[in-house]
N, C-alpha and C positions, 0 to 999 in steps of 0.2 A: 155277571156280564162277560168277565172273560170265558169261562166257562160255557155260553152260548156260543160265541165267537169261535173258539176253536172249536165245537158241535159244527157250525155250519161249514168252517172250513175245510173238517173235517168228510163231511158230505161233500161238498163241493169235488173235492180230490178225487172222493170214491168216485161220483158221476160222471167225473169227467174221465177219468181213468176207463169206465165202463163204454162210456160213448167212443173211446177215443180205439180202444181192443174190439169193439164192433165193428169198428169203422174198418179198421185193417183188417180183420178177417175176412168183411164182405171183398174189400180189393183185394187181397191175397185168393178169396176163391175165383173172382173172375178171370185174375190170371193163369192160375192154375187147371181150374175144370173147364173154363174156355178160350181157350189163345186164339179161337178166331177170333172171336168180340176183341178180346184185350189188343191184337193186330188193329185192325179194323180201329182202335182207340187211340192208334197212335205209339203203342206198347209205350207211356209215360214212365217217368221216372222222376223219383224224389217230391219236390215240392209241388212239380206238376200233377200227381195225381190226383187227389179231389178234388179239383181244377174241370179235369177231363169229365168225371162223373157229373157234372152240374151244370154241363151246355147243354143249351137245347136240343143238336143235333144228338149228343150220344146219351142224351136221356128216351130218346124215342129207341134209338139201337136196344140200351138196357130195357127198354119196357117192352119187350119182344122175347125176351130170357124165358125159358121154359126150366130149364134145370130147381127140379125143387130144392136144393143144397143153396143156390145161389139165392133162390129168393129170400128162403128161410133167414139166410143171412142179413139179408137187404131189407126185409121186415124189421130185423134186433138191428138192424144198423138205424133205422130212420127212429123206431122206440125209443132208444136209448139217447138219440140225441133229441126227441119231444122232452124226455122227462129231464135231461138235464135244463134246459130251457124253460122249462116248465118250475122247476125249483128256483134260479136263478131269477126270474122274474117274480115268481113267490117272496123270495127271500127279500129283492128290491123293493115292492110295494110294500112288505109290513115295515119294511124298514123308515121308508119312507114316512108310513103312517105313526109308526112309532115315535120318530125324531118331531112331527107334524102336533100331537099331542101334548107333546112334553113332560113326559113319562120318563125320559133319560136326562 
């Protein structure tokens, strides 16, 4: 039991760690390879930025991005937070079905 436990946790870290180094790469490129958008976004700062990325108004700006570097990013940004979500919710329902059973 332990032994699963620090497994998932273990994953849990890596994923999120993964989602989380996508996440800032996609904002590190639109600041970087576009300063007009990132202007135009308000140029955020700190806690504010995935804030900015997830209104409606500069999600229609973002969905206008041509630069293939940014999308590319913005692809491995949205992937990587499905698949953490994706296990997380995995992880919750066998958990649940497991404890439901009484198997533990």
């Amino acid at each position: 039991m332990v032994m699963i436990c620090a497994g998932l946790s273990l994953t849990w870290c890596w994923l999120l760690y993964r989602a989380v180094a996508a996440e800032y790469r996609y904002y590190k490129a639109v600041q970087t390879l576009l300063p007009e958008v990132w202007a135009s976004l308000g140029e955020p700062k700190g806690v504010r930025v995935p804030w900015v990325f997830v209104l409606p108004k500069t999600t229609r700006l973002l969905s206008a991005i041509k630069d293939e570097v940014v999308l590319e990013l913005a692809q491995r940004h949205h992937r990587t937070g499905r698949q953490f979500l994706l296990f997380v919710i995995t992880t919750l329902v066998l958990a649940i079905l497991v404890l439901k059973s009484g198997l533990m």
